[in-house]
ZAMARGU-4260 file (C-alpha; in steps of 0.2 Angstrom, whole numbers, plus 5000, padded with zeros to 4 digits):
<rodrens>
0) 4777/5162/4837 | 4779/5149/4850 | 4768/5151/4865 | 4772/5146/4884 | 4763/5129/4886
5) 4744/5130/4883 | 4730/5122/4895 | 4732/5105/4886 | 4741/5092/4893 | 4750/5078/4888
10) 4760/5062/4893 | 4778/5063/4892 | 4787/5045/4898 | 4779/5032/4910 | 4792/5031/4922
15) 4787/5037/4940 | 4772/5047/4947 | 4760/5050/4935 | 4761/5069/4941 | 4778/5069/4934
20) 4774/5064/4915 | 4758/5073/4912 | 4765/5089/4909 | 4758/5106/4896 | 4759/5106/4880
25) 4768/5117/4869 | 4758/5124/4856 | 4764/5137/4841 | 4755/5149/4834 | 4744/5164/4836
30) 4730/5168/4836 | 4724/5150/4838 | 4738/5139/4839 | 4740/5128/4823 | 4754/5116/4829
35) 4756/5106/4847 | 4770/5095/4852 | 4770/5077/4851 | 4775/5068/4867 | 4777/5055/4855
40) 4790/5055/4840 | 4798/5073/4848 | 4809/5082/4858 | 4799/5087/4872 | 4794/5106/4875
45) 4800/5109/4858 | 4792/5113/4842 | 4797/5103/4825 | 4791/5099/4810 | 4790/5081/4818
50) 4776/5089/4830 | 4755/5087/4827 | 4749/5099/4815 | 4730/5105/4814 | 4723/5109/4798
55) 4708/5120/4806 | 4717/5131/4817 | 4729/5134/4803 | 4715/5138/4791 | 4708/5151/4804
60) 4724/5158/4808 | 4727/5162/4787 | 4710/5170/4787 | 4714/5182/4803 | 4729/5189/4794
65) 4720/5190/4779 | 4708/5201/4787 | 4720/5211/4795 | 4728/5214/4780 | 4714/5219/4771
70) 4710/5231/4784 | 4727/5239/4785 | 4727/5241/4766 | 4710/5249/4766 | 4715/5262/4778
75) 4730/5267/4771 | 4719/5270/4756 | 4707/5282/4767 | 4721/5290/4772 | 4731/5291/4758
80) 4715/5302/4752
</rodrens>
């Protein structure tokens, strides 16, 4: 899930006002976004595989789905009967 650009901000180019190249960031995923875009090596406002991944937030996003998971499952089973 790609999000609208986050808080974060990063320097895209060095060419005029400094305004104009520190722009948001992109970031994907949810609920704690796992992958940002790399003013760097990508296309700019565009996610890839090319963009900076973080390991934590991936880890944390895993473990929330796990749980939610877990607690659909359990449910169903209360319901079921």
């Amino acid at each position: 899930m790609i999000r609208p650009p986050a808080d974060e901000r990063a320097m895209y180019g060095f060419e005029g006002p400094l305004e104009q190249n520190w722009l948001p960031r992109v970031v994907a995923g949810w609920p704690a976004p796992f992958l940002a875009d790399s003013p760097d090596t990508s296309v700019p406002h565009q996610i890839g595989p090319e963009d900076h991944f973080r390991p934590g937030p991936f880890v944390a996003d895993l473990a929330f789905w796990a749980l939610v998971t877990l607690g659909v499952m359990r449910a169903w089973r209360v319901l079921r009967g």
